[in-house]
C-alpha positions as CSV (number, residue, x, y, z in Angstrom):
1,X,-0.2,12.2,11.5
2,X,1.7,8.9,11.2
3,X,-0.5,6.2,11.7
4,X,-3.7,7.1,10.1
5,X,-3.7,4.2,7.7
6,X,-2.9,1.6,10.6
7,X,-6.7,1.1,11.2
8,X,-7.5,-0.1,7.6
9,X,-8.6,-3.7,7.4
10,X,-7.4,-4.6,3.4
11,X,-9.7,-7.2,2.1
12,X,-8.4,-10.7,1.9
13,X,-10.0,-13.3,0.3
14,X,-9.1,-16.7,0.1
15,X,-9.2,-18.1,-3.3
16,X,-7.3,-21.7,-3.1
17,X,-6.9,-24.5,-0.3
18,X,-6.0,-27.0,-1.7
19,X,-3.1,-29.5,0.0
20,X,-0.1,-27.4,1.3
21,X,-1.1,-24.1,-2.0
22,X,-2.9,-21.4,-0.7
23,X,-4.3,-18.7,-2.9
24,X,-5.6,-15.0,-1.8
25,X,-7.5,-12.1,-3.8
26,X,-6.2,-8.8,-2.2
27,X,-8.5,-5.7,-2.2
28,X,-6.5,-2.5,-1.6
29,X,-9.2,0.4,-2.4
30,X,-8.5,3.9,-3.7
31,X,-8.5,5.2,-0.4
32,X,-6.5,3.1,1.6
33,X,-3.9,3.5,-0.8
34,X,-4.1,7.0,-1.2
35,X,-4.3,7.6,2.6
36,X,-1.1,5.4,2.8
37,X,0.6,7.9,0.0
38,X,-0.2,10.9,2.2
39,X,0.9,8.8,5.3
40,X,4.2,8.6,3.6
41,X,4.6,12.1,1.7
42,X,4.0,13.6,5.8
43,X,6.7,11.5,7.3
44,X,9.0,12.5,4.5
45,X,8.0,15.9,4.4
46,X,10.2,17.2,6.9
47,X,13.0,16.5,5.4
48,X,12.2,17.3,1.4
49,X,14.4,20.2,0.6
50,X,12.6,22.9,-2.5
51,X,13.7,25.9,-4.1
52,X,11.8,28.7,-2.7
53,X,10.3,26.6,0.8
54,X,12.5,26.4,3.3
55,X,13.5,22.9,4.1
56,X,10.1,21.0,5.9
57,X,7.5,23.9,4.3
58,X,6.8,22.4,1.2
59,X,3.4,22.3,0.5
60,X,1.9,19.0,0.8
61,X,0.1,19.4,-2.3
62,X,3.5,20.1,-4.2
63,X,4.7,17.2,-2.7
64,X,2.3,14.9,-4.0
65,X,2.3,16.5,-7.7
66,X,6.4,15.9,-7.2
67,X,6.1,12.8,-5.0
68,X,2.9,11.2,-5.5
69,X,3.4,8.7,-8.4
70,X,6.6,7.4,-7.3
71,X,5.1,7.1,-3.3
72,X,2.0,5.2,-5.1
73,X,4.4,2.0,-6.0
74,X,6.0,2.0,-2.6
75,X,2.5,2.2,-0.4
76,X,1.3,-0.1,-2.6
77,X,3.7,-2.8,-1.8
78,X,3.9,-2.2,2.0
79,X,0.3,-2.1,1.6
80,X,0.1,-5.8,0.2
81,X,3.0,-6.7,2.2
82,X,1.1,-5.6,5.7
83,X,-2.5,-7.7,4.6
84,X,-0.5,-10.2,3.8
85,X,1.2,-10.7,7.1
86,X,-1.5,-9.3,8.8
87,X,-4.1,-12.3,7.3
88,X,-0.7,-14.8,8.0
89,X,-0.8,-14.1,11.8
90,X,-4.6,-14.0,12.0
91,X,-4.9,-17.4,10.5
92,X,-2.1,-19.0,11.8
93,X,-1.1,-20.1,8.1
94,X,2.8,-19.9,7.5
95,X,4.3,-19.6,3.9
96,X,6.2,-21.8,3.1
97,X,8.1,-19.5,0.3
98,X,7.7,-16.2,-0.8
99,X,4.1,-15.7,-2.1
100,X,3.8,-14.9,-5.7
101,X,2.0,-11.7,-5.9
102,X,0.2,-10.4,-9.0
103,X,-1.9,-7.5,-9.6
104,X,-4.9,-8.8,-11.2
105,X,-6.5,-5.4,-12.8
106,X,-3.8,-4.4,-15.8
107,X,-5.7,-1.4,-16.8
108,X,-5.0,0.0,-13.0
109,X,-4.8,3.8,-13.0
110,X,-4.4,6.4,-10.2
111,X,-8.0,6.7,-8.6
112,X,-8.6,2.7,-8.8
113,X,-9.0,0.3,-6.3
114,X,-5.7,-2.5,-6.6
115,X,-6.8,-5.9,-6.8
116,X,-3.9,-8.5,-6.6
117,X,-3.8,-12.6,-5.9
């Protein structure tokens, strides 16, 4: 069901204040991200074409083994994207440029909470 992930509150920490630079540590945990994967593989699931499913009846778990690695990168980003703006209208703050967003835990791997600032 579309929406799931809407109630999530990503944690959003600021790290810098100092004159006009702002800095932020993002938490995205494992499960936000992964319900945001399955958020994604559902909407496009109607409209993923297999051989041997009918077009809209593939499996959701094939999808994911298929889907799942290249759906990570994308919720990932709207994920960041969404606290971000989210924190931007709570606050009040406005960027003044694009922020500079880097994930902070190299090592990430599927399972892992996504830190970023």
């Amino acid at each position: 069901a579309p929406g799931i992930a809407m109630g999530y509150r990503m944690q959003v920490t600021e790290t810098l204040n100092e004159g006009l630079k702002r800095g932020y540590a993002i938490t995205v945990t494992a499960a936000e991200l992964d319900a945001k994967v399955n958020e994604k593989l559902v909407e496009s699931q109607p409209e993923i074409e297999m051989k041997g499913f009918r077009k809209g009846k593939v499996p959701m778990a094939l999808l994911k083994k298929q889907f799942g690695q290249r759906m990570i990168g994308e919720a990932m980003q709207e994920a960041i994207d969404g606290a971000m703006n989210t924190h931007f209208e709570d606050s009040g703050d406005r960027p003044a440029m694009q922020p500079d967003v880097q994930m902070t835990n190299d090592d990430w791997k599927e399972g892992d909470d996504v830190e970023v600032n």
